[in-house]
N, C-alpha and C positions, 0 to 999 in steps of 0.2 A: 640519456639512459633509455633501454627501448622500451615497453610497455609488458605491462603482467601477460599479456597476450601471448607474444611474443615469448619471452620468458619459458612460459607453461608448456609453448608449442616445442622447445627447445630441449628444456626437460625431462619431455616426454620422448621426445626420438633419440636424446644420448641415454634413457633408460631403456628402450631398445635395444640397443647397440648393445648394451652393456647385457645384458639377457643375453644375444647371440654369442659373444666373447666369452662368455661364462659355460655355456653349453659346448661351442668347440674347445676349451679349454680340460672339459672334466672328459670330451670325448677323447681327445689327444691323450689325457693321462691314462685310460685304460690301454689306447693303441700302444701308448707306448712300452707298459709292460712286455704284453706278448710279444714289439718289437724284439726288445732285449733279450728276451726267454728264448726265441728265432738265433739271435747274435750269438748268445753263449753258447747254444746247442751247437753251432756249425763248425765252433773253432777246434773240437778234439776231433773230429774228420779230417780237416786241413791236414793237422797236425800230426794225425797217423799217416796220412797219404807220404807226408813230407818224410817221415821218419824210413818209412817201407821205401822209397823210391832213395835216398842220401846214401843207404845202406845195399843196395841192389848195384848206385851206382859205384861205390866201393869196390864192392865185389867184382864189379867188370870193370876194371880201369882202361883196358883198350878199345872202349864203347864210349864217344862221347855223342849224347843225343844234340842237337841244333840248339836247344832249351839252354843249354850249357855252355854252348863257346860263344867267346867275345869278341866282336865283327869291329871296324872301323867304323862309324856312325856316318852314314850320308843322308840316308831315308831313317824315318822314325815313326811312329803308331802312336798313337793317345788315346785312351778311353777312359771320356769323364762320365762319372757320376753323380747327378743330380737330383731333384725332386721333380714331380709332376706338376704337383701343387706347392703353391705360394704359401703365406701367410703363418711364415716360420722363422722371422726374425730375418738375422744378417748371415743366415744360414750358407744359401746360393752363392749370394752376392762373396763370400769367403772363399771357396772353393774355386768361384768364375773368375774371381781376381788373380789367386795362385794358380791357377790352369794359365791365363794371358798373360803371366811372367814367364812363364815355363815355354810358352809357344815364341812369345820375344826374344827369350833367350836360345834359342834354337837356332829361331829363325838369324839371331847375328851371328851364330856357326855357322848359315850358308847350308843348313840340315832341313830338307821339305818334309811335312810332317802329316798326314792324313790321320781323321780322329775318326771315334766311333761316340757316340751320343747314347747315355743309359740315364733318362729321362727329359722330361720335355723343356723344361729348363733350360737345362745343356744345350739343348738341338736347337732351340731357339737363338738361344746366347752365339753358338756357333754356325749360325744361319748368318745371321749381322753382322758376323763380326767376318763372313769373309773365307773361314775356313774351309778344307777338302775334306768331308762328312761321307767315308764310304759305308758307312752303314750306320743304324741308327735302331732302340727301341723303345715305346712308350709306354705309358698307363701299365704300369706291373700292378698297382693297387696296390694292397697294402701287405701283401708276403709277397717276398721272391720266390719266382719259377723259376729252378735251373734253364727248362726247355724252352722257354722264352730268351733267355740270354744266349745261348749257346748260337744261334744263325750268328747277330751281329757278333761275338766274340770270336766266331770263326774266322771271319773274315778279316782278324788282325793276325792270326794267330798262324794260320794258312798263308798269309804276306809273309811273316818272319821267317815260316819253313824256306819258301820258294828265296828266300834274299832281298826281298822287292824294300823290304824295313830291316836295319838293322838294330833295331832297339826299339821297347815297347813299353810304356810309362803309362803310368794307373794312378786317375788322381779322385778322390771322395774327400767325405768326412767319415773322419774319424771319433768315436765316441770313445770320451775319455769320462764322463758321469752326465748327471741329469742335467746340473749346469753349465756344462764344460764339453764343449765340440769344436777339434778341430783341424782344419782343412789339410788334405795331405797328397804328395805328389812324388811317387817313386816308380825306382824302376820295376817292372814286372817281366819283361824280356831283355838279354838273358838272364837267368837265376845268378842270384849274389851268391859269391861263397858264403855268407854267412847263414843264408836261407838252406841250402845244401850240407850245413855242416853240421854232427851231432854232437851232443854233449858225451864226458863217461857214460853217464848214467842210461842215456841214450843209446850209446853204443851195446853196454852191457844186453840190455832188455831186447836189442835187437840183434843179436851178436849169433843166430843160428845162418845155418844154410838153406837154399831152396832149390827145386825143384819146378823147372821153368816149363812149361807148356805155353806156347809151339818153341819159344827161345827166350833166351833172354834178351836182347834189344828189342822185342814187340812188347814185350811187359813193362820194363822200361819206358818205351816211348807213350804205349797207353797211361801209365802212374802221373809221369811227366804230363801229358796234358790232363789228366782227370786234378793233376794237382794246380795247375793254373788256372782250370776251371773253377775248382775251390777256391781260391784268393781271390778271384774274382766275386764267387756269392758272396764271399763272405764281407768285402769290401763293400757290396750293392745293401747288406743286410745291414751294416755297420752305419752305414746311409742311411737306411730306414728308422732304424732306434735314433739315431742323430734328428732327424726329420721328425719325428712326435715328440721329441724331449724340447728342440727348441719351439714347438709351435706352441706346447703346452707352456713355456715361460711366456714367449710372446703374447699367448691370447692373456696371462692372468697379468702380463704388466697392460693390457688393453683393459682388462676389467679392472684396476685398483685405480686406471687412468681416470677413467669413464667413473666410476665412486667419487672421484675428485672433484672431477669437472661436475657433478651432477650438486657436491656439495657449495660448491661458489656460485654456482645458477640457480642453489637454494636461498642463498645468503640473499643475492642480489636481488631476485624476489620477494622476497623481506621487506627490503631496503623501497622498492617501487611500490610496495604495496601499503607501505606506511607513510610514504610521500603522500601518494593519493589519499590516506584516510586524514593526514594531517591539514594537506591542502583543501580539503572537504569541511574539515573543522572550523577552517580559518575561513572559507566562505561562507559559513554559517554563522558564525560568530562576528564577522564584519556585517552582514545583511543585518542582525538583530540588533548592533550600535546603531545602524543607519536606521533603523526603525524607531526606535526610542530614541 
C-alpha cells in the first residue's frame, strides 16, 4: 500500500483536475446555448432561400442550373466538418469514421475524391490519412463566419460548375438534443429532388409571380449558390452546438469521474492512516510489556 504521502500528493492533483473539468464544463454549458440559438436562427434562411429558388425554378422549367442535373460520378468533392478543439467526447472520432467509410466506398467505385477540411481536426485526420485536401479552413472560434467559409467552399463549388466533380457530399454532426449527436454524411451536389420540392402549403404561400432583374437564370443561379451556401453554414453551425453539448457531457462525466476517484483515495487514506496509528499502538504497547 503506498504511504499517506503519497496518497495526499495524489489527492490533491485529481482535485485539481477535477476544478479544471468542472470549470470547462459550466464554460461549455453557456457556449453552448448561444451555439443552438446561432443553429435555430439560421434554419428559416435556408429554408426561405430553398422555397424562393424550387419555386423560380418551376416557373422556368427550360432553365436547368448545374446545381440540378445529375452527372455520371467519376470525380467527387467532400467537405468535412470538424472541431478545432478536442476534448469533446467520441465526437470527431464519429464523424472521421463515417467520412473513411464513405471515402472507401468510393474509392472501390474507382471515383477519385478531393476534400475540403472545415476544422483542424478534419485537416489533420486527412493529412494522415493520405487524402487530396484542395482547400482547407481553421480556428472559426466559437460563431461561424459566412466569409470565412466562402474561399474554401468555392473551391468545391467552382469544380462542380466546370465538371472537374461530379458530385459533392457534406458530412458533420448533426445535433439532434443535448445528449444526442449524430454523425452525418449526404449529398450536397447535385440537389435531391426532395430538397427542391415544395409542399401544398409551400406551394400556395409561394404561388405569385416575379419580376426578374437582369433575368431569370442569373437570379436563379445566384438563389442556387446563396442556397448551398446556407446548408453549408448551417451544417458548420449544427457542428458547433454538437461541439459544446458533447464537451459539456464529457467534461461533467470527467468531473463525477474525478469525485470518484477522489472518494476511494479518501477511503484508502483512511485505511493507511489507521494502519500507521494502529501499528504505532502496537509498538508502544509491545516496548512497555518488555519494560515490566
Amino acid at each position: 500500500m503506498p504511504g499517506s504521502k503519497e496518497i495526499r500528493t495524489k489527492i490533491k492533483s485529481v482535485q485539481n483536475t477535477r476544478k479544471i473539468t468542472k470549470a470547462m464544463e459550466m464554460v461549455a454549458a453557456s457556449k453552448m446555448r448561444k451555439a443552438q440559438e446561432r443553429m435555430r436562427a439560421a434554419r428559416p434562411y435556408a429554408d426561405k432561400v430553398r422555397n424562393i429558388a424550387a419555386h423560380m425554378s418551376a416557373a422556368n422549367p427550360e432553365y436547368k442550373h448545374p446545381f440540378l442535373v445529375r452527372r455520371d460520378v467519376k470525380n467527387a468533392g467532400l467537405i468535412l466538418v470538424t472541431t478545432d478543439k478536442g476534448l469533446c467526447g467520441g465526437l470527431n472520432t464519429n464523424v472521421l469514421r463515417a467520412t473513411l467509410n464513405k471515402l472507401k466506398e468510393l474509392d472501390t467505385q474507382g471515383i477519385k475524391v478531393q476534400v475540403t477540411a472545415i476544422g483542424n481536426k478534419g485537416f489533420g485526420f486527412l493529412n494522415r490519412f493520405g487524402a487530396k485536401v484542395v482547400s482547407h479552413v481553421t480556428q472559426l472560434g466559437d460563431k461561424p463566419h459566412l466569409e470565412k467559409l466562402i474561399g474554401p467552399i468555392k473551391v468545391q463549388l467552382d469544380a462542380y460548375e466546370k465538371g472537374e466533380v461530379d458530385a459533392v457530399y457534406l458530412c458533420y454532426t448533426k445535433f439532434i438534443n443535448t445528449m444526442k449527436q449524430e454523425p452525418v454524411v449526404e449529398q450536397l451536389l447535385p440537389l435531391s429532388a426532395d430538397k427542391m420540392t415544395q409542399s401544398a402549403e409551400e406551394k400556395a404561400s409561394y404561388g405569385w409571380d416575379y419580376l426578374y432583374e437582369p433575368d431569370a437564370q442569373s437570379v436563379v443561379d445566384e438563389l442556387l449558390v446563396r442556397y448551398v451556401e446556407a446548408l453549408i453554414y448551417q451544417s458548420v453551425a449544427e457542428n458547433m452546438a454538437s461541439e459544446q453539448s458533447a464537451r459539456m457531457v464529457a467534461m461533467k462525466a470527467a468531473s463525477d469521474n474525478a469525485k470518484n476517484v477522489i472518494g476511494e483515495l479518501q477511503l484508502t487514506y483512511n485505511k493507511a492512516r489507521q494502519a500507521a496509528i494502529t501499528k504505532e499502538l502496537s509498538e508502544i504497547v509491545g516496548g512497555a510489556a518488555a519494560i515490566s
